[in-house]
N, C-alpha and C positions, 0 to 999 in steps of 0.2 A: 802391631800397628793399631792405634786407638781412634775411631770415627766419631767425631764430635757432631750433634746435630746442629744444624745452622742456626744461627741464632739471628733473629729479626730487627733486633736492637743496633746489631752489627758489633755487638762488644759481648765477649764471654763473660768479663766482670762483673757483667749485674744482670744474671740470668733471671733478675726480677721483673725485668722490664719485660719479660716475653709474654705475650696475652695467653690469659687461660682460659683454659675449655670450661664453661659450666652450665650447669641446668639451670635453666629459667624457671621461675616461679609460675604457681599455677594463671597466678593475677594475668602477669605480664603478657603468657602465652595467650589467655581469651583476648587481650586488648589488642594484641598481632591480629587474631583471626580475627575478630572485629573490624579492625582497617580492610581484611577484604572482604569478608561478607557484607558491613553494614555501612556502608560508603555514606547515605544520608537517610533523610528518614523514609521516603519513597521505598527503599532499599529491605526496612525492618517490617513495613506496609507487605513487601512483597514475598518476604518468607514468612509473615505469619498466616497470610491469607492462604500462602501453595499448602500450608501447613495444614492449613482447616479444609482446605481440598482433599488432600491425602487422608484426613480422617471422613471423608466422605456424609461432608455437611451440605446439605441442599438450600442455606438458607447464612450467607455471613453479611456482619455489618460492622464496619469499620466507622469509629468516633475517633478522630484526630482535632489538635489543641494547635494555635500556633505553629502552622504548617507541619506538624509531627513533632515539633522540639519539645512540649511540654508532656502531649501526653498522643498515645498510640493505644487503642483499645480496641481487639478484635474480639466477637463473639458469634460462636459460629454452633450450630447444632448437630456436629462428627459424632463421632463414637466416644469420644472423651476419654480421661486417662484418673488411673485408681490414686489413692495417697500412695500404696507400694510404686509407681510408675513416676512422681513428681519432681525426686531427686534423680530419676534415670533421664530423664527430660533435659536438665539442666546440665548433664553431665557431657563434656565433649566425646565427640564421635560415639557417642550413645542414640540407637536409632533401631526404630522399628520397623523402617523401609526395605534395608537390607541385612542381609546375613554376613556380606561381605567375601563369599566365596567367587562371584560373579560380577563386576563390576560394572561391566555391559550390558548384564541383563538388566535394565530398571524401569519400573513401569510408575514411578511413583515421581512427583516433582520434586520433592525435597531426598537423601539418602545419606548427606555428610555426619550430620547431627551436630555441626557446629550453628545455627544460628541463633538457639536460645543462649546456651552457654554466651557467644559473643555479646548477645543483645543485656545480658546480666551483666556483663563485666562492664560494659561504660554506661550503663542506664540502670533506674530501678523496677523491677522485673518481678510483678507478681501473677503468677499462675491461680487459677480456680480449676475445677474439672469436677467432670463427676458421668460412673459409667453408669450403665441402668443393671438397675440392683444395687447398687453400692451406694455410697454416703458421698458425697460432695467434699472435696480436700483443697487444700489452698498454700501454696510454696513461694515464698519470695527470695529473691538473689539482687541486693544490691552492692555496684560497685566490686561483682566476683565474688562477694560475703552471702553465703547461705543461712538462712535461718530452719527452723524446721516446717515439720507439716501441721497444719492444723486443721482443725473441721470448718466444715466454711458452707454456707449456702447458695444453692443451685438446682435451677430444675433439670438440665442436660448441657449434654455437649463442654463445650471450653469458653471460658474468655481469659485473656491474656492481656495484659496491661503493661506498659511500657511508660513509666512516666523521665524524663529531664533526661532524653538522651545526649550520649556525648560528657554530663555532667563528672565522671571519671575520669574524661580526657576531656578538659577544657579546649584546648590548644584545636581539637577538631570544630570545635563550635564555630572559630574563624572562617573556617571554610564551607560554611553551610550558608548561602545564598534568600532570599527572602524570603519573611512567610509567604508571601503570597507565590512566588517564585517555585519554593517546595510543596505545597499544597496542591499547584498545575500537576507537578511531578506525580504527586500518588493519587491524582486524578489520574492519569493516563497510564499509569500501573493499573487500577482496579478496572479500568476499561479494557485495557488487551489482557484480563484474566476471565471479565464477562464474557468476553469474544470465544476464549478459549473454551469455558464452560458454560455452553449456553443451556442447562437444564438447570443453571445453580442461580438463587437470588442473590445481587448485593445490592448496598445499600452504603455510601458514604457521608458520613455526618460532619458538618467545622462545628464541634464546642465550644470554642473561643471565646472565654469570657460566660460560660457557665450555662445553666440555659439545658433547654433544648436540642437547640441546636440548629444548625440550618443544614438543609440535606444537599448535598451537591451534584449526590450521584446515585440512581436509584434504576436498578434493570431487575424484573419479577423472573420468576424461572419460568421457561417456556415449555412447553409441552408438546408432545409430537417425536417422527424421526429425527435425526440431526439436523435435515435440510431443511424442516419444517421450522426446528427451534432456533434454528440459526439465520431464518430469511428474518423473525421475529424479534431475533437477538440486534441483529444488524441495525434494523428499521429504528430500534431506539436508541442506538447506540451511535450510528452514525448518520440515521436520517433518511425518509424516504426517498429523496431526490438517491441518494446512492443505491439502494435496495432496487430504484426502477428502474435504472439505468445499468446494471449489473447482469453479467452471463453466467449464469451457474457451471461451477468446472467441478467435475466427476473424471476422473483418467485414471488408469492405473496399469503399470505395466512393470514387468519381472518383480513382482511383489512389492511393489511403491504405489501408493496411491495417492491421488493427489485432488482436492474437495475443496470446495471454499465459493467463495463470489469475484468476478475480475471485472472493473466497469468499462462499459465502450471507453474507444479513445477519445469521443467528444464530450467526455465526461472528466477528461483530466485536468488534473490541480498545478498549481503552479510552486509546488512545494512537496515531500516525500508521507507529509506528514500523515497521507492516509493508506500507508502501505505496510500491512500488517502477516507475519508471517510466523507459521508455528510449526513445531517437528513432534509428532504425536500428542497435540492439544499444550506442548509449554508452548509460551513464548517466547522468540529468540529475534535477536537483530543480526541474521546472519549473513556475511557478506555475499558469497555464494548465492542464496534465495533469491536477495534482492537485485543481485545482477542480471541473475536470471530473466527474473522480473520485469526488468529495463531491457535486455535483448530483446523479450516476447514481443515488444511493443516497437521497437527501435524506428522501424519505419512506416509507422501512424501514431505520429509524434513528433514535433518538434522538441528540441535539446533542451528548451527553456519551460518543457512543459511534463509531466511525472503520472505515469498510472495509480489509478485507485483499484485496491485490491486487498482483501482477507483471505487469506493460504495457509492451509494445513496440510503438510506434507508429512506420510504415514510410511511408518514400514517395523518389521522386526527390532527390537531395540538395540539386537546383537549388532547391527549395518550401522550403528548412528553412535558417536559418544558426545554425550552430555558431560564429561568432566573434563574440559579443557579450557574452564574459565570459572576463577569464584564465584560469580555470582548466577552461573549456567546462563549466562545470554548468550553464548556462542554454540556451537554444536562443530563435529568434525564426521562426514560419512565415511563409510569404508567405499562406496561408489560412488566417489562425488559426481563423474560425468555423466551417470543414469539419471541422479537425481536432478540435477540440473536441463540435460535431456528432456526431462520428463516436463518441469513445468515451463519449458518454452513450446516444446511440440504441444502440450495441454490448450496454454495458453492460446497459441496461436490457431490450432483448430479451432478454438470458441469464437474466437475474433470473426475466420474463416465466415463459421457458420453463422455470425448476426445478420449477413450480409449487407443489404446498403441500410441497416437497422443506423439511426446516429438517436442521440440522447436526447430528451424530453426536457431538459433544461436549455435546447437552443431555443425551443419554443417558448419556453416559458422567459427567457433575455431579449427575445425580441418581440413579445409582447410589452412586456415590461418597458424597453424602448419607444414603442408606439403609443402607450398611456397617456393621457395627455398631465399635466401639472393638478394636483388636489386646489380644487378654488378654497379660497378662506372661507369659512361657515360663517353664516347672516340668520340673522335671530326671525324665523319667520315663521307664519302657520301653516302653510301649503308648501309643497313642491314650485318653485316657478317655472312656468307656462309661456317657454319662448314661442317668437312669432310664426317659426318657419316650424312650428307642430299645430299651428293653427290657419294652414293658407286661406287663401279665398277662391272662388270658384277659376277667375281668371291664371292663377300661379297652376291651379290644377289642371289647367286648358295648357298653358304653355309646358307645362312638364311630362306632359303627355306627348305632347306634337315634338317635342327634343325627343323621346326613346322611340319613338315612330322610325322607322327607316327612312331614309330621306334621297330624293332623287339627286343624282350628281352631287353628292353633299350640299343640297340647298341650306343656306342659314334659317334657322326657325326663328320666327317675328319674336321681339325682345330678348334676343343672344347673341352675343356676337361668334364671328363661325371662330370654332376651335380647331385646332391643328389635329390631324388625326392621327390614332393609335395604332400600330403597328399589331392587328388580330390577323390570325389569320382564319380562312373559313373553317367552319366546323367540320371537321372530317371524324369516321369513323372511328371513335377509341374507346376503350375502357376504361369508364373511371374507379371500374371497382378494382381497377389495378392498385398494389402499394402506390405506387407514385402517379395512381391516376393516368387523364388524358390531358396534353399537350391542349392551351385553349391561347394561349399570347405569347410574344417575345418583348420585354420593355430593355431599352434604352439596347437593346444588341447584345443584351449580357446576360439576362435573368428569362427564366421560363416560367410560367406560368401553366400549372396542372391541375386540372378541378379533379377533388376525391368525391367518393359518395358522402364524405363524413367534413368536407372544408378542401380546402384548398394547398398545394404545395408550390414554396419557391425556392429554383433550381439554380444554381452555379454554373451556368453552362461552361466553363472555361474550367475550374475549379475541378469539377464532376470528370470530364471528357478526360481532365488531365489522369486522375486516379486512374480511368480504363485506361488509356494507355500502359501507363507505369505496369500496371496488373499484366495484360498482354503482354510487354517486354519480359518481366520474370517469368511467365511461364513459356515463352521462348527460350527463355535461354536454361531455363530449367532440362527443357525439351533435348538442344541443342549443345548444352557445356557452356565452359566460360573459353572464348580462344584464347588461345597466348601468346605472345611474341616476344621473339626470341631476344635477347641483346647483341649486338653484334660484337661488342668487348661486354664481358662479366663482367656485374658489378662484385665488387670485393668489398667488406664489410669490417671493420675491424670489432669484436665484441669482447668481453668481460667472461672468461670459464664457464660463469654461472650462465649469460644470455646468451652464450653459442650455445650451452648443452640445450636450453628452455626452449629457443628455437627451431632446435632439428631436432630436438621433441615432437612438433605440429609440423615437420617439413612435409609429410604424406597430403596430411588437411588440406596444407597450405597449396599445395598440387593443386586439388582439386579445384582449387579457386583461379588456376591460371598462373600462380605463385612461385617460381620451382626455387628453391633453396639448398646446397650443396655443402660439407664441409671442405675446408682450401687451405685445411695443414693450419697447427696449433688455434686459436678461439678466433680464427675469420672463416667469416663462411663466403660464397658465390652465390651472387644471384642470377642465374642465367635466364628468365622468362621471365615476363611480369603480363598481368592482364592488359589484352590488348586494348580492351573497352578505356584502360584507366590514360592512354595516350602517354603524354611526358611524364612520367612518374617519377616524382623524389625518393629513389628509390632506398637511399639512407636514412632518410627520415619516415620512409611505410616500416621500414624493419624495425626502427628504435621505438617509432608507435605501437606496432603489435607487440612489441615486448612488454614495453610500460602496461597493456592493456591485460598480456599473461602473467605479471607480478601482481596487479590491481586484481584480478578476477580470479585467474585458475584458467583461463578461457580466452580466446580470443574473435571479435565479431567484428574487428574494426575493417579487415578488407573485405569482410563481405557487407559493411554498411558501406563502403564506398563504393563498390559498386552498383551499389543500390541507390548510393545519392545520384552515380552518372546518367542510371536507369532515368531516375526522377528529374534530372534535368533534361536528357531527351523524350522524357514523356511532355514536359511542358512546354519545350519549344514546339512538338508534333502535335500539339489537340488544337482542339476550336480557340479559337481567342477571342478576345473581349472586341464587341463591336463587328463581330462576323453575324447578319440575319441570316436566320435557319428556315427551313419550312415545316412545318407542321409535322409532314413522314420522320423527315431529320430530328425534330425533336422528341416525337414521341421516341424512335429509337432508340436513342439516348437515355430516356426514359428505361426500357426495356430491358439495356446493357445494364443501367445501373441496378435491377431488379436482381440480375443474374449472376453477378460480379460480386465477389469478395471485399469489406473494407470500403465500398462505394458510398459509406454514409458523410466521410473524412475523408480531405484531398491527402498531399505526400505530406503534407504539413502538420495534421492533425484537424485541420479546421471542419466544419461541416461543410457539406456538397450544398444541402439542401434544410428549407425550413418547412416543417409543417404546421398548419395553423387549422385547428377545426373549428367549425362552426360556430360550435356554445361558447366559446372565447372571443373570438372575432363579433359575436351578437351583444357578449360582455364589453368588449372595447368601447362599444358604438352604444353603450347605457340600453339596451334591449332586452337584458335579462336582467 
């Protein structure tokens, strides 16, 4: 009996039809890897700069032409590479990184040794180098075509030049979006690289059009411990208003450590764009982190509203793999629930301990609101010298006899009587408390608290509500979550994979009042749900926490809902607007919030409370 192998064609007659196996050319293979390493020019910006990292340069600067399409030129002062090393450079999977025995182990950014290779096959690709002691050498690869080495001048280090990327592959050039577009891009490349290396200088230049140049992006190396060079790094990088408003996180636990800057929640953007996250100094956009991230904060915050935050998360390089994405923006841990663990408990301790601390930018919005309009500027030689800075003796008689105390509210001659304010007497308080002493209540809403250093105003609804909410979880902390029973199970029908996913967390899910059973082949039973949560859809909480354990690895959604029930019987239970307090009642209030976790932001995110000192408020009113 003779076994024919199938044929593809579906006809034995023209076994020519059947596709053959063969080797790709050298060309073709760099232009594959090229597609994933060098996506746009942002891309080539970012392996050559990790590049000049890994050669342990203190000082790179990046010249880009036409948002990276014409020309790429990094120069960086590393350890530099010999003429024998210029062709090993170019060469795929040739690398100095690794040995290759260890895949896990990698302490270096770069380790494939595909980026020059790729960046040579669609662009033209001249290398410089030069070691100390040696002669300066010079290599170019265009379009995949090597030429040789030559001698070439240079004091150290590397530059590396990239000019008319894509120009070997046309057809990718369609898909590169505008200069000005790709330019953004490796702006925000060499800014989460400064972040990463805050002892290294960069320096980004637009050539465009010859020249000079004009510098777009320029951070000096900092000097100090990390936390030193990194408060420093920050400061120019994203700004003082974020450096002050920021809780330095230090945690570390079963060998994860976790470092960086998390800003209060009344400090949050309305956009993700300043949340930055790195696994042993790379940067990565890792979905895991950032959820993380979003949990820490989940309830001081609104959904509409995104924490700011710089995070390095550190550990053995064996626990973490970096090769699970061409261009290493993703990462995969061997612990993911530790490290995750880690920077929500991180997180949330910092938070903890700011206490009713809120941001230095609500003061500074509601000054800014109070300003009054810029008058148009008048061509004059003095200052003008209005009337009410020059009274006369009689305005000064009457303005005296108004701040006079006055019997029965008598009206003082030339005023008419005013409606009075709601003070109350001055009782015993401390102003040198954070939030001072209680001194007025306006309109039934707002408190009124004199500092030694200015003045603070209080949310009294807003505030009251926070301590409540704060009280209810840590009752129920105290006490569990009850549960109640169903009196018929709910039966659940689910998909192999979302039955296994979810009596995966059934234990968790316990914990939370949650009970979940399997009920013979992929339904499960739901026989308890939290009692707090009342009528619960409870089809629709299951197919939510699922959606939330495919999206994350993790799931936080029943326990923010219980924490939104939390938050809504903390608001109906506080002071309300329009309720007059007394002086004990507010300072107290005062007090709690002193003591209280999160007191600076209600359940919302918003601030409690505004502080206003002095030399600001003497500024408003043109006295300074």
């Amino acid at each position: 009996m003779t076994l024919h192998a199938p044929n593809i064609s579906g006809s034995a007659d023209r076994p020519s039809d059947r596709p053959v196996i063969r080797h790709l050319d050298e060309g073709a293979i760099n232009r594959i890897a090229a597609g994933e390493v060098v996506e746009r020019p942002a891309s080539a910006v970012k392996e050559l700069a990790e590049n000049a990292l890994d050669a342990g340069a203190t000082r790179i600067g990046i010249d880009i032409a036409d948002g990276g399409k014409v020309l790429i030129r990094v120069t960086d002062d590393g350890c530099g590479m010999t003429a024998a090393d210029l062709p090993l450079a170019v060469s795929r999977h040739a690398t100095s990184k690794i040995d290759g025995s260890d895949l896990l182990n990698i302490h270096s950014f770069g380790f494939r040794g595909e980026a020059l290779p790729s960046l040579g096959a669609v662009g033209r690709l001249t290398l410089t180098s030069r070691v100390a002691d040696h002669e300066a050498a010079s290599l170019t690869v265009a379009g995949g075509r090597e030429a040789g080495v030559r001698p070439a001048a240079l004091t150290r280090g590397t530059v590396v030049e990239l000019r008319d990327l894509f120009y070997a592959t046309p057809a990718r050039l369609k898909f590169l979006r505008s200069d000005r577009a790709e330019t953004q891009a490796i702006a925000e490349v060499v800014r989460r690289l400064a972040m990463a290396e805050p002892h290294v200088g960069f320096t980004l230049t637009d050539v465009s059009g010859g020249g000079e140049g004009r510098v777009l992006f320029r951070a000096d190396p900092q000097s100090g411990d990390f936390f030193d060079a990194l408060h420093g790094r920050l400061t120019g990088v994203l700004g003082r208003d974020f450096i002050d408003n920021a809780l330095k996180i230090d945690v570390e636990r079963d060998g994860m450590r976790l470092t960086g800057y998390a800003a209060l929640p009344t400090y949050s953007r309305g956009s993700s764009a300043q949340q930055f996250v790195f696994v042993n100094g790379r940067p990565v956009l890792d979905r895991m982190m950032l959820g993380a991230l979003r949990a820490a904060y989940f309830d001081v915050l609104s959904r509409d509203r995104h924490p700011a935050a710089v995070l390095n998360l550190s550990c053995e390089p064996e626990r973490v793999d970096v090769n699970v994405h061409p261009a290493k923006a993703e990462v995969r841990f061997r612990e993911p629930d530790l490290a995750r663990g880690l920077i929500v408990s991180g997180l949330r301790h910092a938070l903890a301990g700011a206490g009713h601390r809120a941001s230095t930018t609500v003061a500074g919005e509601t000054l800014a609101a109070m300003r009054p309009e810029p008058v148009a500027m008048q061509p004059m030689l003095s200052p003008r010298v209005y009337q009410m800075d020059r009274p006369s003796q009689g305005a000064i008689a009457r303005a005296y006899a108004f701040q006079a105390p006055q019997e029965a509210h008598a009206p003082v001659e030339g005023f008419a009587e005013m409606p009075a304010a709601r003070v109350e007497p001055v009782v015993e308080a401390d102003s040198s408390r954070p939030l001072g002493a209680a001194r007025a209540q306006l309109h039934e809403n707002w408190i009124i608290a004199q500092t030694d250093s200015g003045f603070v105003i209080v949310d009294q609804h807003a505030a009251h509500e926070r301590l409540v909410y704060e009280r209810l979880k840590r009752q129920m902390a105290e006490k569990g979550i009850a549960a109640q029973a169903l009196l018929i199970p709910e039966i659940v029908e689910l998909s192999p994979t979302d039955a296994t996913r979810i009596l995966d967390v059934a234990e968790d899910l316990a914990g939370l009042g949650l009970v979940v059973e399997p009920f013979g082949g992929t339904a499960v039973a739901v026989r308890e749900v939290p009692a707090i949560l009342g009528q619960a859809d409870v089809q629709g909480l299951i197919r939510d926490i699922l959606d939330e354990l495919t999206d994350l690895g993790d799931s936080h959604l029943l326990r923010g809902r219980i924490d939104a029930v939390l938050s809504r019987m903390a608001c109906h239970g506080s002071v309300r607007s329009g309720r007059q307090m007394r002086a004990e009642e507010m300072n107290a209030l005062l007090r709690e919030m002193e003591a209280t976790p999160n007191s600076g932001q209600c359940n919302h995110g918003r601030p409690t409370y505004v502080e206003l000192k002095l030399h600001d408020i003497e500024r408003l009113f043109g006295r300074r």
